[in-house]
C-alpha positions in Angstrom: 8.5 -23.8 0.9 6.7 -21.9 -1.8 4.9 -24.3 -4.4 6.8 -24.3 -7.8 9.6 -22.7 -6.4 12.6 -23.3 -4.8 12.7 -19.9 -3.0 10.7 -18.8 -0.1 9.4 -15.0 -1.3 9.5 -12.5 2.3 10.0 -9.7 0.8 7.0 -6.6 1.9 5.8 -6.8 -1.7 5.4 -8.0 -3.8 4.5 -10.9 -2.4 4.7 -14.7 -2.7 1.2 -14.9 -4.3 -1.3 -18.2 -3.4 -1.8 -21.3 -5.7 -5.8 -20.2 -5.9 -4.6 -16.7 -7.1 -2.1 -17.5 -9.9 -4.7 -20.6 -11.1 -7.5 -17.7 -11.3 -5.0 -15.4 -13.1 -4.5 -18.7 -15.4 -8.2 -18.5 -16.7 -8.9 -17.3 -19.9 -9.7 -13.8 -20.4 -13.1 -12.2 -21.3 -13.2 -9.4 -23.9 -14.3 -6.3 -20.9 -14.7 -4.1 -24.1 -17.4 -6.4 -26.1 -18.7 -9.1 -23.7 -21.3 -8.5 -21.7 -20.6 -10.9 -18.9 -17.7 -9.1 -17.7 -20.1 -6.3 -16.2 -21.5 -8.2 -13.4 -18.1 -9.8 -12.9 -16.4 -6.8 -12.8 -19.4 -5.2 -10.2 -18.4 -7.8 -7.8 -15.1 -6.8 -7.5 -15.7 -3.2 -6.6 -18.4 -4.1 -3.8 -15.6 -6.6 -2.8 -13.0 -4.3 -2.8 -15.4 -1.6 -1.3 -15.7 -4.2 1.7 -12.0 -4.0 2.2 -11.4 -0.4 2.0 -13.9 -0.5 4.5 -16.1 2.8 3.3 -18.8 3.8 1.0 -16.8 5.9 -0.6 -16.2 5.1 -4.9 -14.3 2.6 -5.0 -11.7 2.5 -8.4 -9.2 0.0 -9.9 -6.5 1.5 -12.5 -4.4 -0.6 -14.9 -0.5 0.0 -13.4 1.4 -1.0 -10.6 0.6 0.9 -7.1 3.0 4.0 -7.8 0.5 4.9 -10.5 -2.3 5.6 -7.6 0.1 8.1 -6.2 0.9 10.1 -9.0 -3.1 9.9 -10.3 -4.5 11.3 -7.3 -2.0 14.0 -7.3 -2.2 14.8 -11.1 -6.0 14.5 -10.7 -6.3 16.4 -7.2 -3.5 19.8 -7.8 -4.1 22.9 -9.4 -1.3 25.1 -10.8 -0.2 27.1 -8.0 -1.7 25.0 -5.5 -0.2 24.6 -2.0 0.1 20.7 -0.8 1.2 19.5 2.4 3.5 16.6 2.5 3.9 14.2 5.6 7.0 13.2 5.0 8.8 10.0 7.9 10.2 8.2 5.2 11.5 8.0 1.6 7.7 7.5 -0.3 6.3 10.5 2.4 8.8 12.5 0.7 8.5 11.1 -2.7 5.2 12.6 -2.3 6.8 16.4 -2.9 8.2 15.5 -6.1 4.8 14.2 -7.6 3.3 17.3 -6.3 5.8 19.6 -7.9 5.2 17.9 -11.7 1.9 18.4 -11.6 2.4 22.4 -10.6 1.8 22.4 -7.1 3.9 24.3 -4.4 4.9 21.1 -1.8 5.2 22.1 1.7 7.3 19.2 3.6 6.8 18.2 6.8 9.3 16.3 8.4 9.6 14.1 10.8 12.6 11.6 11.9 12.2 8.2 10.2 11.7 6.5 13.4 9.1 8.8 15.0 5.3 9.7 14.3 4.0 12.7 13.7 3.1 15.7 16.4 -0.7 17.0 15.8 -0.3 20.2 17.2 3.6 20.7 14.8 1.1 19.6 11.8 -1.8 22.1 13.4 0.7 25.1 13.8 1.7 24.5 10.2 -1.9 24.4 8.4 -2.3 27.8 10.5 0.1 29.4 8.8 -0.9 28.2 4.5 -3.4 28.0 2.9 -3.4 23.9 1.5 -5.4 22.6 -0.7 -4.3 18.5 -0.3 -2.2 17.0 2.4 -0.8 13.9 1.5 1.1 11.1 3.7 1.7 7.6 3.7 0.3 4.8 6.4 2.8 2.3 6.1 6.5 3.1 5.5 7.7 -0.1 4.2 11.4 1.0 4.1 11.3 1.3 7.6 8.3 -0.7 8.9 7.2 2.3 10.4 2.9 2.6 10.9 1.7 6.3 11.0 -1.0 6.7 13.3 -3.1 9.7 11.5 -6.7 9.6 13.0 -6.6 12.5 15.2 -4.4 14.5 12.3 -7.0 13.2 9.4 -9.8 14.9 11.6 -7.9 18.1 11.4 -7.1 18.4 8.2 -11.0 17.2 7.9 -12.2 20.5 9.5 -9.9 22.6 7.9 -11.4 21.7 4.2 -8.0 20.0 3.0 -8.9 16.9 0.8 -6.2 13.9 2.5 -4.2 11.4 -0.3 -2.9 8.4 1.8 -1.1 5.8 0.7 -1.9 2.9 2.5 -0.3 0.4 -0.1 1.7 -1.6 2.5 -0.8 -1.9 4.8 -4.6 -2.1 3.3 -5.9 -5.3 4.3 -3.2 -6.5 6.6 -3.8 -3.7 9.2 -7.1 -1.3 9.8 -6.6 2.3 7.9 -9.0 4.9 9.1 -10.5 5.1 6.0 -13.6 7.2 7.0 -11.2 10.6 6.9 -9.5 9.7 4.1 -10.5 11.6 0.4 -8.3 9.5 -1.5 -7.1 5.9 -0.1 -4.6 4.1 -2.2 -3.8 -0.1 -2.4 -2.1 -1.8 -4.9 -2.4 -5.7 -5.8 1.3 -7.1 -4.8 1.2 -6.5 -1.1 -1.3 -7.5 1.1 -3.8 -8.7 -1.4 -0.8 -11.2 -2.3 -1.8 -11.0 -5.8 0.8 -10.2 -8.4 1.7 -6.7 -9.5 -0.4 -4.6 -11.8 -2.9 -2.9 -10.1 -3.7 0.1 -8.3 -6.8 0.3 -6.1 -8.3 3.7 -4.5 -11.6 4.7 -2.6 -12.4 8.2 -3.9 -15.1 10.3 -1.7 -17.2 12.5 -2.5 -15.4 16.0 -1.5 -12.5 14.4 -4.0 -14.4 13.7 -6.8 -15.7 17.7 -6.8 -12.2 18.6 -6.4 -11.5 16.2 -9.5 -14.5 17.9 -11.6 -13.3 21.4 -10.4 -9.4 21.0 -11.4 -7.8 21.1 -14.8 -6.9 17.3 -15.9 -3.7 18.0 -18.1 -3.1 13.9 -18.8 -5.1 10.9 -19.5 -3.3 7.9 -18.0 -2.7 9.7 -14.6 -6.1 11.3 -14.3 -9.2 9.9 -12.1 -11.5 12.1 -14.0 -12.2 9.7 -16.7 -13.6 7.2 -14.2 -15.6 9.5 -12.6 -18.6 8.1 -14.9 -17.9 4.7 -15.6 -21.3 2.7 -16.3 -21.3 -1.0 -15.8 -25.1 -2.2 -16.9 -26.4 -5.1 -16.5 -26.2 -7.0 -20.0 -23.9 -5.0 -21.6 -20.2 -4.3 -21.4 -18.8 -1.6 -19.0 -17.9 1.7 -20.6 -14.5 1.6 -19.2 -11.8 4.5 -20.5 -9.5 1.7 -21.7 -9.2 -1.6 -21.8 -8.4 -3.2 -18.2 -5.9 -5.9 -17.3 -8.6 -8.7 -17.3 -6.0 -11.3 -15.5 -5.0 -9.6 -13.1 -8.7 -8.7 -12.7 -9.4 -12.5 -12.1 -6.0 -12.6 -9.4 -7.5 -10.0 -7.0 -10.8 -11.0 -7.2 -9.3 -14.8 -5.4 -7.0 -12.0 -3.6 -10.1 -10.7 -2.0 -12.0 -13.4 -1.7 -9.7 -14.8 0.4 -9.5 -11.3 3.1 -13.4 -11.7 3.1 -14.0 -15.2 4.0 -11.3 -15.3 6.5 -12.6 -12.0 8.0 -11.0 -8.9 8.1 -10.7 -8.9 11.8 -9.4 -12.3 11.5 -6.9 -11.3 8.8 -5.4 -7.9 11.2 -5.3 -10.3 14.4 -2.9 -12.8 12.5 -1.0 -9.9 11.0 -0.2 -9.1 14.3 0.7 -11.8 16.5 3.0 -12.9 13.1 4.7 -9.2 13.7 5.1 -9.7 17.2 7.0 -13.1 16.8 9.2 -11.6 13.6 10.1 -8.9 16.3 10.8 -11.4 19.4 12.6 -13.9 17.1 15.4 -10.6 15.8 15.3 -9.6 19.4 16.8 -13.0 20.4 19.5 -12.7 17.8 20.4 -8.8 19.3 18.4 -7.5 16.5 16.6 -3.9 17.1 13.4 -3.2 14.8 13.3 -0.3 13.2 11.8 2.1 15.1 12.4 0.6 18.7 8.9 2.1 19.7 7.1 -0.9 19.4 3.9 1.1 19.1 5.1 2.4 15.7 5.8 -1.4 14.4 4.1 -2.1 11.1 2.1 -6.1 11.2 2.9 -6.4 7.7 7.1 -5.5 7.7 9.4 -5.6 9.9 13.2 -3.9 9.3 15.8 -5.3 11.6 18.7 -2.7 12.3 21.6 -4.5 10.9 24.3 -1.6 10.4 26.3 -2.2 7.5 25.2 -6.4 6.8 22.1 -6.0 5.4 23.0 -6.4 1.5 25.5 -9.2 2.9 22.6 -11.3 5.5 20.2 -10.5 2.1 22.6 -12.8 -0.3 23.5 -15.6 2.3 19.8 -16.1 2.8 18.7 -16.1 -0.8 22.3 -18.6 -1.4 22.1 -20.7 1.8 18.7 -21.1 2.1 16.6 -20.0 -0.5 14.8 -17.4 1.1 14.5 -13.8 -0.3 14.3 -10.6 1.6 14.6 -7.3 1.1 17.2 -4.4 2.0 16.6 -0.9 3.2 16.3 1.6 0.3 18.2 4.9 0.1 20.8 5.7 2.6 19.8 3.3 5.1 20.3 0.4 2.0 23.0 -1.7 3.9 21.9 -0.8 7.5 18.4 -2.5 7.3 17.0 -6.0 6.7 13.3 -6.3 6.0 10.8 -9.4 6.3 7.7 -8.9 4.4 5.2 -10.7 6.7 2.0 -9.0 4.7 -1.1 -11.0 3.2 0.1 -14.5 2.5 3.4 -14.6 3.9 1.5 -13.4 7.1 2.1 -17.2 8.3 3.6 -18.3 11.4 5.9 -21.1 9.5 7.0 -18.7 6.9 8.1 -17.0 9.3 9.5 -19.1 11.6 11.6 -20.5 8.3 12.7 -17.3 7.6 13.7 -16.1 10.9 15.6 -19.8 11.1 17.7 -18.9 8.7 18.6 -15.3 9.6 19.9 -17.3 13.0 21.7 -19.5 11.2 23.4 -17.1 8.8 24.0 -15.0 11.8 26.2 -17.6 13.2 28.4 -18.4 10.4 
């Protein structure tokens, strides 16, 4: 069972977050805006976080829960008039549009059914026939537990010019993102960093940052562009553009240590075989994933179909036995029952627990 709790936290973020990480969130806060010794802490962070993204690109931490990456690369990337493309195999692929149309572009929506990937050559013969500026899509669909497979679709958008936004929330540093043709590559703390909510984190290249420089910035909050110059020197405070969440700071800096010294290889390979047994253990109870192509199986979720007992299986495990998962979202709200295996709860017990229980509650 989770320490300090009664309840056994499965849900695909946030996530039950690790003793070390809550006592590092516990530690008393510098001053980032006066003391000096926050600059090298702070330094070690990004190169960690750097090392995760897996890239040499700028890597960035905002203040705000993960959404706040989506809509800051968008507001910071799109021009009025502007046409973006918008992978879109789930609800937060669509949800992509609506960010786009705020900040003044023109979305183009691509769709796809929620339990298939993408064509290349569909997306091809649609960048032949517009003129796009961004494409954005989404890596992990944690509605459906549905991984994207992008590379050869990142290259082509790549040679066409088009700057990519990809949110990779649910699955940076719990499965590899091909981060190399990605502009714009969003995480956030609560998933598989297990540490809690608050943060966004984003690797910003090069080609995105003169896009940034070259677009009107109409907010503040929601805009990269202040960060494009932050200084951190070496015995004096950082010159940040407000005053970060210092705690939270402390959590994802345990958060990462903990990716690094296990290995990120390491860290993937368990993610995986932990999916595969969440899968075989539902298949055993006459329980489908969602998608059925196993191919297409995200190591960090995993939705069961369950038509029409989800919210019903989702109370009787929290009431019976303490465990919490999650639902589908949307439409498919009663039809789907998830199991956050991502960062922490990426254990074999948890999940063995877990998938105990669903037995047992089945069989009632």
């Amino acid at each position: 069972m989770v320490e300090d709790s009664d309840e056994l936290l499965m849900t695909p973020g946030p996530t039950a977050v690790p003793p070390g990480v809550r006592e590092a969130m516990s530690r008393a806060p510098l001053n980032p805006d006066v003391q000096a010794e926050f600059s090298p802490f702070y330094r070690d962070v990004l190169d960690k976080l750097a090392a995760v993204h897996g890239t040499d690109d700028d890597p960035l931490i905002l203040s705000g829960e993960g959404m706040l990456g989506l809509e800051a690369s968008v507001a910071s990337l799109v021009e009025e008039g502007e046409e973006v493309l918008c992978l879109a195999n789930g609800l937060f692929g669509a949800g992509f549009s609506d960010f786009a149309a705020m900040h003044g572009g023109e979305a183009v929506v691509h769709d796809a059914p929620h339990d298939e990937g993408f064509d290349p050559e569909a997306v091809k013969s649609v960048v032949e026939n517009h003129d796009f500026a961004v494409a954005t899509m989404v890596h992990c669909e944690t509605p459906t537990g549905l991984l994207n497979d992008f590379g050869e679709i990142l290259e082509l958008l790549q040679d066409e010019g088009i700057l990519t936004i990809v949110d990779a929330v649910s699955s940076l540093g719990g499965a590899p993102v091909p981060t190399e043709h990605i502009d714009v590559c969003l995480g956030a703390s609560q998933k598989c960093f297990s540490s809690p909510p608050g943060l966004t984190t984003l690797s910003v290249s090069d080609r995105a940052w003169e896009k940034v420089e070259a677009t009107d910035q109409t907010t503040f909050y929601t805009s990269l562009e202040p960060w494009r110059d932050v200084e951190i020197p070496e015995e004096e405070p950082p010159h940040l553009p407000y005053t970060h969440a210092v705690s939270n700071l402390y959590a994802l800096d345990a958060s990462l240590d903990r990716l690094l010294d296990e290995g990120l290889e390491s860290v993937y390979d368990r993610h995986e075989e932990v999916a595969d047994y969440c899968r075989q253990r539902g298949r055993d109870l006459g329980l489908e994933p969602f998608p059925a192509d196993e191919s297409l199986c995200s190591p960090t979720v995993t939705a069961f179909r369950v038509e029409g007992r989800a919210k019903d299986l989702r109370k009787r495990l929290e009431a019976n036995h303490g465990i919490v998962t999650a639902t589908g979202l949307g439409e498919r709200a009663d039809d789907i029952l998830r199991v956050g295996h991502m960062g922490y709860n990426a254990d074999r017990e948890r999940v063995e627990e877990t998938m105990d229980a669903l037995a047992d509650v089945m069989n009632r």
